[in-house]
Structure formats: C-alpha cells, structure tokens
N, CA, C and O atoms as a MOPAC input file, in Angstrom:
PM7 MOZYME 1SCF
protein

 N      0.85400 1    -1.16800 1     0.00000 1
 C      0.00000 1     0.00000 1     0.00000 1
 C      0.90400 1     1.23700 1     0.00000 1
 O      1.58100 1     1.55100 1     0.97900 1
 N      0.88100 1     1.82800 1    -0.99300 1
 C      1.27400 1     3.18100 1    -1.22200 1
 C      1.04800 1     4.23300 1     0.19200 1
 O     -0.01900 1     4.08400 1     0.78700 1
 N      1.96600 1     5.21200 1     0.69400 1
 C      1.47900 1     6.42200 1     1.58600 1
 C      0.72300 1     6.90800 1     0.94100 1
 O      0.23500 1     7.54400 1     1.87500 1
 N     -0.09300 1     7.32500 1    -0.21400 1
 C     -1.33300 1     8.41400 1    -0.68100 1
 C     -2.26400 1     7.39200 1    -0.20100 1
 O     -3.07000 1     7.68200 1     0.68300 1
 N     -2.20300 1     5.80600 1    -0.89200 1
 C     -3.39300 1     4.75000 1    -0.36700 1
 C     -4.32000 1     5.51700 1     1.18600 1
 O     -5.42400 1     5.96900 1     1.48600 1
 N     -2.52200 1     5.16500 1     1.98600 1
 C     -2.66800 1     5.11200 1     3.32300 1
 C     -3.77900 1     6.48800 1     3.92000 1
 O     -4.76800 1     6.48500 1     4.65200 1
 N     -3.11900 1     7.45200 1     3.27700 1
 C     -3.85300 1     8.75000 1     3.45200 1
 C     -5.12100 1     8.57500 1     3.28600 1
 O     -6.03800 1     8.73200 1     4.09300 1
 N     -5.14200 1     8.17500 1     1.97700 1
 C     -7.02200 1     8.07200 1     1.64200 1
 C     -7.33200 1     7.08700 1     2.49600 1
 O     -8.45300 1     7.42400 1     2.87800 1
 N     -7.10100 1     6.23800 1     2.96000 1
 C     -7.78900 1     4.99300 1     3.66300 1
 C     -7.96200 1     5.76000 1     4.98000 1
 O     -9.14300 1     5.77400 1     5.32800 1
 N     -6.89200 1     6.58800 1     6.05400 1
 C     -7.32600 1     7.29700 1     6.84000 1
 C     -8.00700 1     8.59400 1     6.65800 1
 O     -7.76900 1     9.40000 1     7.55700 1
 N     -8.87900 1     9.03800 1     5.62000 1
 C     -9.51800 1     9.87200 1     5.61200 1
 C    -10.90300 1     9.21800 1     5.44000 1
 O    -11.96800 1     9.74300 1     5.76300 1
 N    -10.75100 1     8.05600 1     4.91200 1
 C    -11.85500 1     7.45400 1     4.82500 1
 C    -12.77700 1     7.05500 1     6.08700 1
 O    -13.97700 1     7.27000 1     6.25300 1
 N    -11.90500 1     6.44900 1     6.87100 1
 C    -12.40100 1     5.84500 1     8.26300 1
 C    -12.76100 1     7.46100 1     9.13000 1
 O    -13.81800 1     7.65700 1     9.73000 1
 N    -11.78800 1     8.34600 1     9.03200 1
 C    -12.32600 1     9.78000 1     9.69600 1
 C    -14.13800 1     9.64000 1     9.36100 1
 O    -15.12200 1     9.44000 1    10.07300 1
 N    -13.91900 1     9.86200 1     7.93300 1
 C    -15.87800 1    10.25200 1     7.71500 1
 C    -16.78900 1     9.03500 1     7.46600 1
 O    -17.89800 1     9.11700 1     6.93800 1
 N    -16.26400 1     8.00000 1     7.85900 1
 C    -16.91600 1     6.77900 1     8.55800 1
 C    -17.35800 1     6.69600 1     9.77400 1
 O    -18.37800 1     6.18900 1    10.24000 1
 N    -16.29500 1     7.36900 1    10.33800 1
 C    -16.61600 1     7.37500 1    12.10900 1
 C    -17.41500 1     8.63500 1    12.68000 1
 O    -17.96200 1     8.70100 1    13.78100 1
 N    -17.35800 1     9.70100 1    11.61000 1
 C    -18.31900 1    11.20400 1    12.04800 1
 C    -19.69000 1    10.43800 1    11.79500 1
 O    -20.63400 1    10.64700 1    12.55700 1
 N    -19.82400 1     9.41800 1    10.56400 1
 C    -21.28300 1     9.25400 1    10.13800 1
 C    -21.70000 1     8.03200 1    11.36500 1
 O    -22.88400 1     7.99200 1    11.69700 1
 N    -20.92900 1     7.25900 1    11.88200 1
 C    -21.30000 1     6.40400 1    12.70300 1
 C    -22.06900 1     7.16600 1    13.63600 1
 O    -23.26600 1     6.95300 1    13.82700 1
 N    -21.29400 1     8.19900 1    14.32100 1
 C    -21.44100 1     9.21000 1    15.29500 1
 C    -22.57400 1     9.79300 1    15.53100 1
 O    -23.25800 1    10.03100 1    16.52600 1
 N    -22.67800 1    10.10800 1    13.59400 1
 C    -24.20000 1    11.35100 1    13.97500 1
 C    -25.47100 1    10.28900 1    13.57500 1
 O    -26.60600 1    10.72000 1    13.37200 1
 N    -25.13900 1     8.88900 1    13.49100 1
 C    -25.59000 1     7.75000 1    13.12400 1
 C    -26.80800 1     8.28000 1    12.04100 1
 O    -27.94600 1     8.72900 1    12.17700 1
 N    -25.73400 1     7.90600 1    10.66400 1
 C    -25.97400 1     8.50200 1     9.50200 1
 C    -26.70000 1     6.82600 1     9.09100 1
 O    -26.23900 1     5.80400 1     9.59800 1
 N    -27.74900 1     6.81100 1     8.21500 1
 C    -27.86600 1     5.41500 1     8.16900 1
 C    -27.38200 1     4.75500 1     6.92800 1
 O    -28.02500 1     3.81800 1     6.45600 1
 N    -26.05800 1     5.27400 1     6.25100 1
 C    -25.03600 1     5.32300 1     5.34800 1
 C    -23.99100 1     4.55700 1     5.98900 1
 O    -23.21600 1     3.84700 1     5.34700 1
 N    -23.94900 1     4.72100 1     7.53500 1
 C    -22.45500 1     4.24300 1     8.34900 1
 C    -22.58100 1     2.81700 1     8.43400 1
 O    -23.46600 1     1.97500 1     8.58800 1
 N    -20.99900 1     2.90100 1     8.22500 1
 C    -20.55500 1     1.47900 1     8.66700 1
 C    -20.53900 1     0.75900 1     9.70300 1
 O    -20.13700 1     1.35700 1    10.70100 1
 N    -20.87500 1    -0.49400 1     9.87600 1
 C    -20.78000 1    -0.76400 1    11.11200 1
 C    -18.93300 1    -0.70900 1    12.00900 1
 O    -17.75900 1    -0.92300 1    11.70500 1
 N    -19.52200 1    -0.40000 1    12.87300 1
 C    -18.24700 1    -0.21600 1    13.99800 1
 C    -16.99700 1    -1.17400 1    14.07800 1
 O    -15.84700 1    -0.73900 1    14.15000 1
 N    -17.28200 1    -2.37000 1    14.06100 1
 C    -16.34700 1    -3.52100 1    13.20300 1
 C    -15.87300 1    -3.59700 1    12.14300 1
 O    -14.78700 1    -4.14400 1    11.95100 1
 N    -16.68300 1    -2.99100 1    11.09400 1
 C    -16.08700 1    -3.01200 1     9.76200 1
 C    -14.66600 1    -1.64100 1     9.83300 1
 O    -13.55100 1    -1.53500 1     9.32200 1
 N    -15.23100 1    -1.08000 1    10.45200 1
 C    -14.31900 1     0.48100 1    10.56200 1
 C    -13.15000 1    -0.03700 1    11.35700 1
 O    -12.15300 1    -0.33100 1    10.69900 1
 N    -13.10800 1    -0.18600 1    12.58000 1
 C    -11.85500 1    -0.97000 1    12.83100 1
 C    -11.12700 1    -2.19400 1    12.43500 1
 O    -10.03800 1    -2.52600 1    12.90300 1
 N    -11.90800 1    -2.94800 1    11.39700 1
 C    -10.81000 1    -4.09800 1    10.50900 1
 C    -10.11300 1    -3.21100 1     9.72000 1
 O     -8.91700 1    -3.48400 1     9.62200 1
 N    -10.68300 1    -1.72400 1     8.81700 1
 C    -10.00900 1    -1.09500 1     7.97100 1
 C     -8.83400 1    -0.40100 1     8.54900 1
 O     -7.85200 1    -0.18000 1     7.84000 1
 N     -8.89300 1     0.14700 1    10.45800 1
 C     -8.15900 1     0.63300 1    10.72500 1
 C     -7.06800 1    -0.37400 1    10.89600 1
 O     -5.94600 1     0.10200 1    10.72600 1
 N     -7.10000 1    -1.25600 1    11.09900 1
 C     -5.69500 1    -2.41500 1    11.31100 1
 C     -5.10400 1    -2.94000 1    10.39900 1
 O     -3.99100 1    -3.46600 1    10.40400 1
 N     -6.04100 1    -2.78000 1     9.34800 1
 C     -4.77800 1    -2.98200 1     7.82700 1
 C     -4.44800 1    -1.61800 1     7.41800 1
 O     -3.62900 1    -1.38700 1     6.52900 1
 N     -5.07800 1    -0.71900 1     8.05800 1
 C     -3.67600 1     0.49400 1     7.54100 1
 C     -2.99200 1     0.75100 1     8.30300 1
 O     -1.99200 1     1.29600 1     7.83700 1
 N     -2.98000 1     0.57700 1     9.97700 1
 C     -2.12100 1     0.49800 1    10.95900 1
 C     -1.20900 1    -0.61200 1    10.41400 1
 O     -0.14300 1    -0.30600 1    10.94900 1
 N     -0.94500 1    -1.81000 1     9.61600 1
 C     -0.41300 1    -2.48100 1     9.48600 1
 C      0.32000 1    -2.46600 1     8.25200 1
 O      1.16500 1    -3.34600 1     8.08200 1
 N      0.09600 1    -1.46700 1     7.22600 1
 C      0.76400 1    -1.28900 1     5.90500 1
 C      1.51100 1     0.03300 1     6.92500 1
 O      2.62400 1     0.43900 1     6.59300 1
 N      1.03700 1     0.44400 1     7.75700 1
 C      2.06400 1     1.91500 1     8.27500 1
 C      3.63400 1     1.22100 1     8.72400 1
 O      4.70400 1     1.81200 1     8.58700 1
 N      3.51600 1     0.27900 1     9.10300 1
 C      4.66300 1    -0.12600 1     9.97500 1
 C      5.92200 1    -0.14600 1     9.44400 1
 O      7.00100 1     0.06500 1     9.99700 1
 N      5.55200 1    -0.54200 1     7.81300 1
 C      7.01300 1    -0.53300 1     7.01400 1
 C      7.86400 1     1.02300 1     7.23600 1
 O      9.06000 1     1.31000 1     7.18500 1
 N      6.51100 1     1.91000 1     7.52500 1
 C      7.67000 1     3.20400 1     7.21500 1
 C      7.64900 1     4.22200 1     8.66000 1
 O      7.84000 1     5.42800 1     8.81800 1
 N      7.30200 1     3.04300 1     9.64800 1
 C      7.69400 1     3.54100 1    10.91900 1
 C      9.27900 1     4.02700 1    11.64300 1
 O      9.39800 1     4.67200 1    12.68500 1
 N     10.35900 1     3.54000 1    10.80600 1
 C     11.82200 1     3.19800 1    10.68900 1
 C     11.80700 1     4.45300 1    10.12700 1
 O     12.32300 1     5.35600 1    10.78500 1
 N     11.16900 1     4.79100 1     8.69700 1
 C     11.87700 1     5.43600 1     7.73700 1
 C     12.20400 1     7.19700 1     8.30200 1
 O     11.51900 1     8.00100 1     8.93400 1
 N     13.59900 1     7.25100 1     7.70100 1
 C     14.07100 1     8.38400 1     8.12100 1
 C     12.94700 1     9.75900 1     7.04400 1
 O     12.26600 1     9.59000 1     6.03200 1
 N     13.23900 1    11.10800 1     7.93800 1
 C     12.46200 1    11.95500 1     7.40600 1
 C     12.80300 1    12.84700 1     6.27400 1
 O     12.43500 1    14.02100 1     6.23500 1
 N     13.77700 1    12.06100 1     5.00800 1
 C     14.11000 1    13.22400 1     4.39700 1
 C     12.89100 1    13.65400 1     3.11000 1
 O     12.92100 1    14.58400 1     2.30400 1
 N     12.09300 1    12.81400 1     3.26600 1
 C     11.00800 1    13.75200 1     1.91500 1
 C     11.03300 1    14.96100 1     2.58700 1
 O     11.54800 1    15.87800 1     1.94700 1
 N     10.63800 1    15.21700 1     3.66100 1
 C     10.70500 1    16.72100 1     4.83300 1
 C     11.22300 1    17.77800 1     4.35000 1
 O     10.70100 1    18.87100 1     4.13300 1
 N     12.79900 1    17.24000 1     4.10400 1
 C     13.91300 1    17.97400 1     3.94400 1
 C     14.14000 1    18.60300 1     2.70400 1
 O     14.58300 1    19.71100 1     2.40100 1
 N     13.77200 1    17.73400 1     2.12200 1
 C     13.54700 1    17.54900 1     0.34000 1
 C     12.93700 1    19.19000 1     0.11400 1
 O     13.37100 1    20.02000 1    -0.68500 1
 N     12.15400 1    19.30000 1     0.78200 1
 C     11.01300 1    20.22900 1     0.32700 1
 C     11.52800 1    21.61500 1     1.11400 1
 O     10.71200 1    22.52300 1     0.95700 1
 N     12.45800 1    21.91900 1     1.76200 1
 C     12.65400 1    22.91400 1     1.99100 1
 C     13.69400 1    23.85400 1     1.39600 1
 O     13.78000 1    25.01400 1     1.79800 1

C-alpha cells in the first residue's frame, strides 16, 4: 500500500466514524471500521523506521 493509499484509507475511516457518530444510516458498522483501521495500521509499519528526508527535500 502506497502512503497516498494510506492517506485516503485514513480519511476514509475519519468520515466513517463522524457518520457512525451522527448515526448517519449510510455508516458502517463499527467492526467493519476498525478491521479497515488495522490494515492500515499495518501497511504503516514498514515506514515507521523510515528516516524523514522527503521533509527535507522540500525545503
């Protein structure tokens, strides 16, 4: 999984979890939302190590 994936996948679960909230009847169930959060908690890990130079790159 790509970091943009990752991004979109955590923006996704954000307005999954507002609609759970204002219990939109669009929302996901509460289980489904946290299986999605643990496979992107789990594609994150490869670049938990990684040093910060895209950062640097850009300045």
């Amino acid at each position: 999984m790509t970091k943009l994936q990752i991004i979109r996948g955590l923006w996704s679960a954000v307005y999954d979890l507002l609609l759970y909230i204002q219990g939109d009847s669009r929302r996901k169930p509460l289980d489904e939302i946290e299986d999605n959060l643990d496979v992107l908690e789990r594609a994150c890990r490869k670049y938990e190590n990684a040093d910060d130079n895209e950062l640097f790159r850009q300045l």
